[in-house]
N, CA, C, O and CB atoms as a CASP TS submission, in Angstrom:
PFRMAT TS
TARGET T0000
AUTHOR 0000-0000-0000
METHOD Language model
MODEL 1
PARENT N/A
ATOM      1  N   UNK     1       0.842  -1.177   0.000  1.00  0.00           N
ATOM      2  CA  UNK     1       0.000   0.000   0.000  1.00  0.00           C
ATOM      3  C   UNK     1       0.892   1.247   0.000  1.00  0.00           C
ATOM      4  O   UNK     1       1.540   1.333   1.043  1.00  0.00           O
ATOM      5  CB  UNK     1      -0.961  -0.006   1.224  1.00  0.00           C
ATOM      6  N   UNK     2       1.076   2.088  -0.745  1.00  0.00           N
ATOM      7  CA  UNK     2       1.274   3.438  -0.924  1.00  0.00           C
ATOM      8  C   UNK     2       1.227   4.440   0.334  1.00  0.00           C
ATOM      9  O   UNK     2       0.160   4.352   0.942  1.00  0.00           O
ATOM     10  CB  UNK     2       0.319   3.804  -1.858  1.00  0.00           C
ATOM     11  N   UNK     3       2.155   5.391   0.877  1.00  0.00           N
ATOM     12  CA  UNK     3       1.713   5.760   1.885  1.00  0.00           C
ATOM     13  C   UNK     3       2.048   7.447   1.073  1.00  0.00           C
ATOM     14  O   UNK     3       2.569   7.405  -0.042  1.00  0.00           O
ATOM     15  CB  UNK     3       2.446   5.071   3.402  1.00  0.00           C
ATOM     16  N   UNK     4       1.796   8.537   1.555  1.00  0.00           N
ATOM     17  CA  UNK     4       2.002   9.989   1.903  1.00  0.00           C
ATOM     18  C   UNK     4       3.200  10.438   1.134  1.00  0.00           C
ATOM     19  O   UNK     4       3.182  11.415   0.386  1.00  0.00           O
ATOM     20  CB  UNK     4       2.213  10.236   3.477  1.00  0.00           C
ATOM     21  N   UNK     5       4.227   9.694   1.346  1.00  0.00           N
ATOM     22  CA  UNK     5       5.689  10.263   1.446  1.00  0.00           C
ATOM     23  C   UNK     5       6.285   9.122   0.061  1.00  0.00           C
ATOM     24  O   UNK     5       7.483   8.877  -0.079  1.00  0.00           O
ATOM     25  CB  UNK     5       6.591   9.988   3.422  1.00  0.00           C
ATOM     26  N   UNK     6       5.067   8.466  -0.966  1.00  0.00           N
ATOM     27  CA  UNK     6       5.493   7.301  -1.901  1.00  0.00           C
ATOM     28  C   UNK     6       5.801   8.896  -2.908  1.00  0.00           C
ATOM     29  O   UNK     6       6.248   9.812  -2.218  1.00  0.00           O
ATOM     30  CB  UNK     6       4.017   5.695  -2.492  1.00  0.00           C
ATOM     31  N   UNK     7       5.681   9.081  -3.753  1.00  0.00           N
ATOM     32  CA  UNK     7       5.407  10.419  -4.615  1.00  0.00           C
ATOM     33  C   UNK     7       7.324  10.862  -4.391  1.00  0.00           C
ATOM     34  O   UNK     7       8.314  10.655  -5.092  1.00  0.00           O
ATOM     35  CB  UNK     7       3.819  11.865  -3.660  1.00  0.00           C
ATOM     36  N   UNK     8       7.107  11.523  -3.086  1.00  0.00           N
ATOM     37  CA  UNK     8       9.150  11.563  -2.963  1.00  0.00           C
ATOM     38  C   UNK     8       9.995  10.517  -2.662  1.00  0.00           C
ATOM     39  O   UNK     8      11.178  10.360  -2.962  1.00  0.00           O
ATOM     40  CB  UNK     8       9.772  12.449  -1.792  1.00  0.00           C
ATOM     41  N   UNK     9       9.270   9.850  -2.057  1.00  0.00           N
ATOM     42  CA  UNK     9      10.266   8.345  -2.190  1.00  0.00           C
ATOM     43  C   UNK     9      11.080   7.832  -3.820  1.00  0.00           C
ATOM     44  O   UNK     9      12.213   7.647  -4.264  1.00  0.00           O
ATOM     45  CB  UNK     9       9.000   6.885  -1.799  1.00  0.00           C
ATOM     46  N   UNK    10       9.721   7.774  -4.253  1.00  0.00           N
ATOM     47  CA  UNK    10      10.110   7.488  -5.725  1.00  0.00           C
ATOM     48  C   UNK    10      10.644   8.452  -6.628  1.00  0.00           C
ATOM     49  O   UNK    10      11.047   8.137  -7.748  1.00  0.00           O
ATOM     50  CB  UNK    10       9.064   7.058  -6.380  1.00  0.00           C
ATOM     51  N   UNK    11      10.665   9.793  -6.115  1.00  0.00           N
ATOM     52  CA  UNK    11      11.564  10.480  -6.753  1.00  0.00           C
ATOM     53  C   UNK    11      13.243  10.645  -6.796  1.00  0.00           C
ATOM     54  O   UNK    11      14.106  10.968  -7.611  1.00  0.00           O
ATOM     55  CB  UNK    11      11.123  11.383  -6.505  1.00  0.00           C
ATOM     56  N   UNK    12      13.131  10.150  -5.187  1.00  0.00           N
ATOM     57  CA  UNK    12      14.280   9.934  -4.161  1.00  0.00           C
ATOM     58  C   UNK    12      15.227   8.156  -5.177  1.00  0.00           C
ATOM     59  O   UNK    12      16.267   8.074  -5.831  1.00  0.00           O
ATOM     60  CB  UNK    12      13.229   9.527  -1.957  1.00  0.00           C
ATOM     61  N   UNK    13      14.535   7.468  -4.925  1.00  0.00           N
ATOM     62  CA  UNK    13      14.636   6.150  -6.258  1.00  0.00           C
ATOM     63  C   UNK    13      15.626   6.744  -7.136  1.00  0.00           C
ATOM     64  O   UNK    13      16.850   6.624  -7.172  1.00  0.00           O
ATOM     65  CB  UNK    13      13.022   5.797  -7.334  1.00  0.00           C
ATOM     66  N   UNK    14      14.414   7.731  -8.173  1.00  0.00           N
ATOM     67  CA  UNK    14      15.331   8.043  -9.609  1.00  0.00           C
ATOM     68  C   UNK    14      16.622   8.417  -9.422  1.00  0.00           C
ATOM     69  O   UNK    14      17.610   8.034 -10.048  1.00  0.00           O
ATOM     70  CB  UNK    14      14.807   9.199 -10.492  1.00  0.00           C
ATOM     71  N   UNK    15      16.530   9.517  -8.140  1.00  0.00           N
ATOM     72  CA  UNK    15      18.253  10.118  -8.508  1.00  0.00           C
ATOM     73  C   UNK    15      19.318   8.866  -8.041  1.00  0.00           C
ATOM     74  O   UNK    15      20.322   8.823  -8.752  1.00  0.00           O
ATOM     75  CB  UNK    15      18.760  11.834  -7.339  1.00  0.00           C
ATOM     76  N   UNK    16      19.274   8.118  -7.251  1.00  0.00           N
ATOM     77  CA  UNK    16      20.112   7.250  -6.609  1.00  0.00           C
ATOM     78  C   UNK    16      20.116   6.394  -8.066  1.00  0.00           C
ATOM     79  O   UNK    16      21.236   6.352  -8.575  1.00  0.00           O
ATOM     80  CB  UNK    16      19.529   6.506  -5.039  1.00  0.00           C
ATOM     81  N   UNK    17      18.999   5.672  -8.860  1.00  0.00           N
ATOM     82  CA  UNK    17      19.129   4.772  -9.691  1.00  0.00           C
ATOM     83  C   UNK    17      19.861   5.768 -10.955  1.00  0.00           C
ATOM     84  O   UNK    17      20.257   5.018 -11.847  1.00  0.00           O
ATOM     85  CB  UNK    17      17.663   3.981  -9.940  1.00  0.00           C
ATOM     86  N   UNK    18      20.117   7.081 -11.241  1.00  0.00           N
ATOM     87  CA  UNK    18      20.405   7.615 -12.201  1.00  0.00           C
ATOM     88  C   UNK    18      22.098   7.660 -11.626  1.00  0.00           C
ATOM     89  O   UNK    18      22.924   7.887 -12.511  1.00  0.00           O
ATOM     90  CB  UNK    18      19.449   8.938 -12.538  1.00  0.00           C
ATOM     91  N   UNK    19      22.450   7.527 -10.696  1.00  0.00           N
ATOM     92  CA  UNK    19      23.938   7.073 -10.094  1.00  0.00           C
ATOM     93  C   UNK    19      24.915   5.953 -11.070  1.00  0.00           C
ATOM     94  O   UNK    19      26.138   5.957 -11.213  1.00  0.00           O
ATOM     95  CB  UNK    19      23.606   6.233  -8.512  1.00  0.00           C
ATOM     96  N   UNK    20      23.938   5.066 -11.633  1.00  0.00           N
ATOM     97  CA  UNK    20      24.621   3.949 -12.209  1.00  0.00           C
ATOM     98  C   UNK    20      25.831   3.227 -11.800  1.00  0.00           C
ATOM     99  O   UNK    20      26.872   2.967 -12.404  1.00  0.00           O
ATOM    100  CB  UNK    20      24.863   4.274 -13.260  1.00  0.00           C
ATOM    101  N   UNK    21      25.365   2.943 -10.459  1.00  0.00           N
ATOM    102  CA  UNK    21      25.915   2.353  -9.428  1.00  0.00           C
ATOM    103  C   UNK    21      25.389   1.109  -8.889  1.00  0.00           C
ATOM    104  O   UNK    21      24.181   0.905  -9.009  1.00  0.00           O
ATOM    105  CB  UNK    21      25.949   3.179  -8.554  1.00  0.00           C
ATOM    106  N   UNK    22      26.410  -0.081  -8.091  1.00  0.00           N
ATOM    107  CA  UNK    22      25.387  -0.992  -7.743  1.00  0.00           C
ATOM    108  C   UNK    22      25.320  -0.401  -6.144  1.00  0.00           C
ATOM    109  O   UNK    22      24.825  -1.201  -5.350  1.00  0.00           O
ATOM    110  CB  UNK    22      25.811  -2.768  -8.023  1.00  0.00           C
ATOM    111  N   UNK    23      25.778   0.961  -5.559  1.00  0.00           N
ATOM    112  CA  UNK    23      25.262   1.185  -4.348  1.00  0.00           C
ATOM    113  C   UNK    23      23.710   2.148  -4.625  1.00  0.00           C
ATOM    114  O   UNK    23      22.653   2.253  -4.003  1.00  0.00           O
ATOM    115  CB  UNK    23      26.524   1.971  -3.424  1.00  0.00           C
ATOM    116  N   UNK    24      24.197   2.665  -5.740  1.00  0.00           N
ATOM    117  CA  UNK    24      22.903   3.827  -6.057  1.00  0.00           C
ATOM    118  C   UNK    24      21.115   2.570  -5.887  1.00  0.00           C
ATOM    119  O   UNK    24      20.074   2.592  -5.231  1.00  0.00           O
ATOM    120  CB  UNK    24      23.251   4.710  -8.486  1.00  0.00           C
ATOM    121  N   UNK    25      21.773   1.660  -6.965  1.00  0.00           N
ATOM    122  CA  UNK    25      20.391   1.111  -7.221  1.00  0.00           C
ATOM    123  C   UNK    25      19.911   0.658  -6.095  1.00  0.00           C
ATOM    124  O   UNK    25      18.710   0.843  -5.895  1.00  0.00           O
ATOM    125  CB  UNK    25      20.295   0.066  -8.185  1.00  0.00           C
ATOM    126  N   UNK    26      20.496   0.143  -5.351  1.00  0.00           N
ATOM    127  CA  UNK    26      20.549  -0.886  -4.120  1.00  0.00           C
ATOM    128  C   UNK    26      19.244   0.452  -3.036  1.00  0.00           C
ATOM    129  O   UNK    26      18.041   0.304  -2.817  1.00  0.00           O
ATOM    130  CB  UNK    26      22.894  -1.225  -3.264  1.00  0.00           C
ATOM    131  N   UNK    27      20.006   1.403  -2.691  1.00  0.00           N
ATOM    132  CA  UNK    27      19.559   2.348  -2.140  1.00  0.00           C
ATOM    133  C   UNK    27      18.051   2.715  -2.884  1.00  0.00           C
ATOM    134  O   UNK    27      17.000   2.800  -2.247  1.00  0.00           O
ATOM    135  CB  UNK    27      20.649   3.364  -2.160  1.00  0.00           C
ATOM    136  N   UNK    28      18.151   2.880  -4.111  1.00  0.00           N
ATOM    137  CA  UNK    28      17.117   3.209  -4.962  1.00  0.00           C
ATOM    138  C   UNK    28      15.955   2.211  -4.954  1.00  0.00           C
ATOM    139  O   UNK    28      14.846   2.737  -5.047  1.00  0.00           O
ATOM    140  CB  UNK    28      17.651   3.354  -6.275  1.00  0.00           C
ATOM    141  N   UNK    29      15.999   0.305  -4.822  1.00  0.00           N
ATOM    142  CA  UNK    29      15.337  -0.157  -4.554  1.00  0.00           C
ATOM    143  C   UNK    29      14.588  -0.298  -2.948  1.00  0.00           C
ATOM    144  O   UNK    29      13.400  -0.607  -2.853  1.00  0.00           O
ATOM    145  CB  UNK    29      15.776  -0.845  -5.123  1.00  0.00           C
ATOM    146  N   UNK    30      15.402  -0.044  -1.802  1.00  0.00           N
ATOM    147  CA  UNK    30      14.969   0.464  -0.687  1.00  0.00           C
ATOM    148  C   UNK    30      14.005   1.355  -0.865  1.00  0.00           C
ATOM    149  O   UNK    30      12.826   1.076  -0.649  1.00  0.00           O
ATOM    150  CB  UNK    30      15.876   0.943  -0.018  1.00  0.00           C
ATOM    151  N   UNK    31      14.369   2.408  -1.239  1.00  0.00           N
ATOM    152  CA  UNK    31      13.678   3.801  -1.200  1.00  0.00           C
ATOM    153  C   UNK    31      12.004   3.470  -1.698  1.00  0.00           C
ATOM    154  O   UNK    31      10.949   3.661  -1.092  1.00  0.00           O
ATOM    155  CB  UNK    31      14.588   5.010  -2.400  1.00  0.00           C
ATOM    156  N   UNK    32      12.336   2.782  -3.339  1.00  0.00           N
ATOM    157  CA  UNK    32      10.755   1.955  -3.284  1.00  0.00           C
ATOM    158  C   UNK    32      10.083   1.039  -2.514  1.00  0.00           C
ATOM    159  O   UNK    32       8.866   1.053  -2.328  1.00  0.00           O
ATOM    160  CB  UNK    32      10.561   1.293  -4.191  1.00  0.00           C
ATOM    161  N   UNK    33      11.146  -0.050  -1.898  1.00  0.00           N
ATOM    162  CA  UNK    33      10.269  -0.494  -1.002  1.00  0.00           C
ATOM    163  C   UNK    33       9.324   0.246   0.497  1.00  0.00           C
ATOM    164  O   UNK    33       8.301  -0.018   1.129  1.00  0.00           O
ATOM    165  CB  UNK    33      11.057  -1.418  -0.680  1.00  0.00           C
ATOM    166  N   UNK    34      10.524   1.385   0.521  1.00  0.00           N
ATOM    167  CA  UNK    34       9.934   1.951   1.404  1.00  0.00           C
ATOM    168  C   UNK    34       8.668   2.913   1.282  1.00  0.00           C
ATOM    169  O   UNK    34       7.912   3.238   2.197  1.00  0.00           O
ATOM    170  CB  UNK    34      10.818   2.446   1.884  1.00  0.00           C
ATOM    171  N   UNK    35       8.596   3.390  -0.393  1.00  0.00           N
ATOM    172  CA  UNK    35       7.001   4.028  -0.628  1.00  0.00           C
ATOM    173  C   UNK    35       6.232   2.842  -0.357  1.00  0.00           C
ATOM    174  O   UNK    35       5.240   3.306   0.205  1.00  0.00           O
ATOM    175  CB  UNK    35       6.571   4.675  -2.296  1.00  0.00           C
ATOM    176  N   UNK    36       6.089   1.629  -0.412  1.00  0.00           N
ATOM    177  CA  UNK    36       5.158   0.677  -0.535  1.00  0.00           C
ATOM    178  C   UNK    36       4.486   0.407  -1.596  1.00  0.00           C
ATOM    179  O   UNK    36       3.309   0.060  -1.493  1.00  0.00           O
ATOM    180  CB  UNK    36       4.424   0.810   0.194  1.00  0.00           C
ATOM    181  N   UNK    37       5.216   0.534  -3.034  1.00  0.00           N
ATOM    182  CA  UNK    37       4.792   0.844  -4.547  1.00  0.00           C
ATOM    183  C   UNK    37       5.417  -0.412  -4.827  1.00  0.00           C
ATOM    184  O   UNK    37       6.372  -0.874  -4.203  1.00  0.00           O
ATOM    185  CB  UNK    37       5.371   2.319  -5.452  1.00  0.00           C
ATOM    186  N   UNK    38       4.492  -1.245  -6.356  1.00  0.00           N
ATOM    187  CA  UNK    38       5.756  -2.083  -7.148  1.00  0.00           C
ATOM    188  C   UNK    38       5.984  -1.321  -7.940  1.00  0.00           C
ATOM    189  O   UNK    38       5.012  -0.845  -8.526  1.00  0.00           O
ATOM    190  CB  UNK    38       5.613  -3.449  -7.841  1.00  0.00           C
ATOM    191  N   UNK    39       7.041  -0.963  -8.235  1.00  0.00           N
ATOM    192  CA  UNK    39       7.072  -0.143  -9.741  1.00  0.00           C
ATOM    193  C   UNK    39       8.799  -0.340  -9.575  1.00  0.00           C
ATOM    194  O   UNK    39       9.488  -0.338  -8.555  1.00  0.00           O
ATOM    195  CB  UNK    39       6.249   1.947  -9.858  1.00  0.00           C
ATOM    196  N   UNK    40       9.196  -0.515 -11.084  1.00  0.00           N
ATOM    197  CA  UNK    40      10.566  -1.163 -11.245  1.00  0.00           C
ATOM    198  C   UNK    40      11.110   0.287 -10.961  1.00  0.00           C
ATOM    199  O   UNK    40      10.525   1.284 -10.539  1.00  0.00           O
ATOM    200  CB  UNK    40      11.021  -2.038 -12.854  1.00  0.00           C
ATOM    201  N   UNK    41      12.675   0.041 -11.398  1.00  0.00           N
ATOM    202  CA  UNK    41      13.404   1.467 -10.860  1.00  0.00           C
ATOM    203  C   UNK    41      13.453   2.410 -12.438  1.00  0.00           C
ATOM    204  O   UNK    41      13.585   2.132 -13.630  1.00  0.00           O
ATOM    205  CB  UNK    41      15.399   1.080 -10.062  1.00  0.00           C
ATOM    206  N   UNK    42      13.271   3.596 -11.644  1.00  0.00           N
ATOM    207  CA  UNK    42      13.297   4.595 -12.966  1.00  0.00           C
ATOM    208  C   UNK    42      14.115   4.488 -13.842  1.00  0.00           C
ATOM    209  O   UNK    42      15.183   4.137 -13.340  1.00  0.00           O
ATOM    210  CB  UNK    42      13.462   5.838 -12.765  1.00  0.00           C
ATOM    211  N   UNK    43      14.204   4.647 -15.276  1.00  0.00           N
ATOM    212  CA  UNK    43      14.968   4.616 -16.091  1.00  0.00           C
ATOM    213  C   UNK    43      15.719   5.391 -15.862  1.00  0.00           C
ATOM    214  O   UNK    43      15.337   6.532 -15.603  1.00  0.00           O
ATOM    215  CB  UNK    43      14.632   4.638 -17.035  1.00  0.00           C
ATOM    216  N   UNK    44      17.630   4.928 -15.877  1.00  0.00           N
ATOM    217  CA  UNK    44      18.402   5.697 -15.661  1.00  0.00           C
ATOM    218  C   UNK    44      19.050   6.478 -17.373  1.00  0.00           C
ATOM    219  O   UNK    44      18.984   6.056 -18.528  1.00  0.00           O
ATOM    220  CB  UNK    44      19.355   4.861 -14.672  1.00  0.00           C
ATOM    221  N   UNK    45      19.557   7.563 -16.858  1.00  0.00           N
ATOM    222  CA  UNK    45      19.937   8.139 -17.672  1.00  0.00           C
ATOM    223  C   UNK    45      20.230   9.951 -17.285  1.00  0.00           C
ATOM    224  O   UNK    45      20.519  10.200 -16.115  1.00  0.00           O
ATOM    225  CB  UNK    45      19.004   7.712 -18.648  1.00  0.00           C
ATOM    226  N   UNK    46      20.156  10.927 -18.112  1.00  0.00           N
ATOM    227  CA  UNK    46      20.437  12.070 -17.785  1.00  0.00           C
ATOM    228  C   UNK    46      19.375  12.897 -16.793  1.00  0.00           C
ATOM    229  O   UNK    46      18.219  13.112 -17.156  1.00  0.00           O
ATOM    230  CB  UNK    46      20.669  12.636 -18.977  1.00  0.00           C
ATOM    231  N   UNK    47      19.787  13.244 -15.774  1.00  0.00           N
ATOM    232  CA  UNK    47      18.530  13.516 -14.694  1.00  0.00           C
ATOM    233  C   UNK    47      18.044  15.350 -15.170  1.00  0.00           C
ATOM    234  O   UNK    47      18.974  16.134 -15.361  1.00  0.00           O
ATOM    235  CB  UNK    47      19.308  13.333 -12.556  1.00  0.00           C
ATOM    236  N   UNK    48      16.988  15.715 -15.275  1.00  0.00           N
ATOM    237  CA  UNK    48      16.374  17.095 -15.611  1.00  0.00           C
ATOM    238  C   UNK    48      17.370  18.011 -15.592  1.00  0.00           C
ATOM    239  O   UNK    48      17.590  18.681 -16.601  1.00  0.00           O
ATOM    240  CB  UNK    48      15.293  17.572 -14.682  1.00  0.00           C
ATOM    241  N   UNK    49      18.185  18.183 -14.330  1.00  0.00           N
ATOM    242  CA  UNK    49      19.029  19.270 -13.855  1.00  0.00           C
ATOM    243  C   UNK    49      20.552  19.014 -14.370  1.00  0.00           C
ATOM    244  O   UNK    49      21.322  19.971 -14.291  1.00  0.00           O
ATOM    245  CB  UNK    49      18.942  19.351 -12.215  1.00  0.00           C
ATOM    246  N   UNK    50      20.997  17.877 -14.854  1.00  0.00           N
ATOM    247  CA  UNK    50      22.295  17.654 -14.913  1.00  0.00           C
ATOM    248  C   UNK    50      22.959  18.624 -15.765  1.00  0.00           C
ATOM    249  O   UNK    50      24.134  18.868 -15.489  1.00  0.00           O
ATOM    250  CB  UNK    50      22.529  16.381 -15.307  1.00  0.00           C
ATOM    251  N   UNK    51      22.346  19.311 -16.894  1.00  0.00           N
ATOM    252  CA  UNK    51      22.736  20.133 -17.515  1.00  0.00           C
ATOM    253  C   UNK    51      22.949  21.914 -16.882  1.00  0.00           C
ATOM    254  O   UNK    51      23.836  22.710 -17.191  1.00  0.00           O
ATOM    255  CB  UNK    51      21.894  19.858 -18.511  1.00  0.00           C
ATOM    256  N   UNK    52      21.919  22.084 -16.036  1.00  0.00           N
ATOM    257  CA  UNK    52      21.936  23.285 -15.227  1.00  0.00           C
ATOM    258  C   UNK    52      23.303  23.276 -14.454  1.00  0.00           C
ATOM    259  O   UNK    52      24.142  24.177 -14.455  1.00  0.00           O
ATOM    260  CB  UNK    52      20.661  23.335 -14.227  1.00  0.00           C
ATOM    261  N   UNK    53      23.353  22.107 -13.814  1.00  0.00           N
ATOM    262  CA  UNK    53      24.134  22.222 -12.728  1.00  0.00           C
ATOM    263  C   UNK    53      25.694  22.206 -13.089  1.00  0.00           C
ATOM    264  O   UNK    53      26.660  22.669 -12.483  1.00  0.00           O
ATOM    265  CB  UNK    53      23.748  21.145 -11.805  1.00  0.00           C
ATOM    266  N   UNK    54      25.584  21.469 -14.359  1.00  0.00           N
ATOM    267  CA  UNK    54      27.275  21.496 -15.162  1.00  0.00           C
ATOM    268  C   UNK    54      27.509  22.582 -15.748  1.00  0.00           C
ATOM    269  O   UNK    54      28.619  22.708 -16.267  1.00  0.00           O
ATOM    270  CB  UNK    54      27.611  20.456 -16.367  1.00  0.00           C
ATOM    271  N   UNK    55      26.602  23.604 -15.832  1.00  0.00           N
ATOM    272  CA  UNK    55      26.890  24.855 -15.817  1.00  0.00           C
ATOM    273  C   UNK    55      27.413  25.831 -14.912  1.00  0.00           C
ATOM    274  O   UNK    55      28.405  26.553 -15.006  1.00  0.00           O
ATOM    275  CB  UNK    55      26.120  25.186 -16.081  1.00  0.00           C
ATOM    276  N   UNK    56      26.471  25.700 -13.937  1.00  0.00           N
ATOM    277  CA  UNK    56      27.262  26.118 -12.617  1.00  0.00           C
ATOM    278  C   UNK    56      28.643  26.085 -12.191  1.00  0.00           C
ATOM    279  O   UNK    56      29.442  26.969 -11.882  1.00  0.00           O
ATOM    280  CB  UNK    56      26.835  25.508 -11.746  1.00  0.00           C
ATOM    281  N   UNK    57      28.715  24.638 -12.269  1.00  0.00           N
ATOM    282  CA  UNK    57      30.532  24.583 -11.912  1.00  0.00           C
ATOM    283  C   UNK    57      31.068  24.920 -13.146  1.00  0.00           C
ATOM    284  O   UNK    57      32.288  24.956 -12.987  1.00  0.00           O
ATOM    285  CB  UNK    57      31.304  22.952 -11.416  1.00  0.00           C
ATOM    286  N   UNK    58      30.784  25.184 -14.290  1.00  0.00           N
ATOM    287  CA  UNK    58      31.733  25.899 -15.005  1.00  0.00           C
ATOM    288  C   UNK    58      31.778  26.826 -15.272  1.00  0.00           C
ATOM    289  O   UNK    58      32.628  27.100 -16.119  1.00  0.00           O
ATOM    290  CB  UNK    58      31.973  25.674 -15.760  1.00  0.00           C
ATOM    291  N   UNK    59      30.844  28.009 -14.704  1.00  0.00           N
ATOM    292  CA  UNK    59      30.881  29.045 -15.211  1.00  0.00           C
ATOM    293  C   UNK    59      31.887  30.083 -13.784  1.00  0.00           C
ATOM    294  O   UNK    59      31.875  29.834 -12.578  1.00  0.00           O
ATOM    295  CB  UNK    59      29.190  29.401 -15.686  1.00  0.00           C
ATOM    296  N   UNK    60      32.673  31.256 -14.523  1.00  0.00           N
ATOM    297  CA  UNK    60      33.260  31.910 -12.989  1.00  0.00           C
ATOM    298  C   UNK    60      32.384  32.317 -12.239  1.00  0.00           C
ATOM    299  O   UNK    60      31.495  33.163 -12.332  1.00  0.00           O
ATOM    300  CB  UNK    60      34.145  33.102 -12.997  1.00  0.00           C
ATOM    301  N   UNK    61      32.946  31.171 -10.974  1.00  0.00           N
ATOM    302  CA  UNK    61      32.489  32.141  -9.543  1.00  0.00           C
ATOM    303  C   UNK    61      32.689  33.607  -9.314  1.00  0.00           C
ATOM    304  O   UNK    61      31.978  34.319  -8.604  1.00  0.00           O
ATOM    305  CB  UNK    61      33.216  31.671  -8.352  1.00  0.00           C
ATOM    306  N   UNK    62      33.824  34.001 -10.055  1.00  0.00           N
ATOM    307  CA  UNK    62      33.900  35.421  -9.548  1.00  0.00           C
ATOM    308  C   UNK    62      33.735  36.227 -11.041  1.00  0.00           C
ATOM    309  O   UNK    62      34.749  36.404 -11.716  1.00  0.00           O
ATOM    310  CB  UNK    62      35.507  35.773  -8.626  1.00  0.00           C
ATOM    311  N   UNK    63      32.383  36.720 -11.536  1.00  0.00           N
ATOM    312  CA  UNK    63      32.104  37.512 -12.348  1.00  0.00           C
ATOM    313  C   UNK    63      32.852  38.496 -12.432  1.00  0.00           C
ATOM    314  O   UNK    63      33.308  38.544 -13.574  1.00  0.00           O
ATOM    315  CB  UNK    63      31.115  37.797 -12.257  1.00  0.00           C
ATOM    316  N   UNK    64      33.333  39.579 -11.600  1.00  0.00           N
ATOM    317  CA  UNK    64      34.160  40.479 -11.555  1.00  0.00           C
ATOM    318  C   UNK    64      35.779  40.664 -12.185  1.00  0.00           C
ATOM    319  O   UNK    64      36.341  41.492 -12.902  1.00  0.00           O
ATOM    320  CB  UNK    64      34.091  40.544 -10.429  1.00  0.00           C
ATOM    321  N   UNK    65      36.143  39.483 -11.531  1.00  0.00           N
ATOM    322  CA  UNK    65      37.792  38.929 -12.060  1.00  0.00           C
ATOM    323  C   UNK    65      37.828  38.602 -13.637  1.00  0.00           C
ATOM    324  O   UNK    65      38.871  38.213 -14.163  1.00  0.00           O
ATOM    325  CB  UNK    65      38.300  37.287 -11.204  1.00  0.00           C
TER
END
């Protein structure tokens, strides 16, 4: 049965299974068992933000310099 907190659990899933790791998935299948959902693990691959955030670290911290 599905509880309250399944919705971020399983969001919680994707990023660990998008790790492509056998600790990520491992964690990632917990995380579903712990929504109380069957649902296999999210398809891994490039997560929404990965592109934002590889921007970040490359762009200068110090605009000024």
């Amino acid at each position: 049965m599905a509880n309250q907190l399944s919705p971020l659990l399983h969001a919680l899933a994707g990023l660990y299974a998008a790790e492509n790791r056998q600790g990520g998935d491992l964690a990632a299948r917990a995380l579903l068992a712990a929504a109380g959902v069957k649902r296999d693990l999210p398809a891994s691959g490039a997560a929404p933000l990965d592109a934002v955030l590889a921007q970040c670290l490359t762009d200068d911290p110090h605009p000024l310099s």
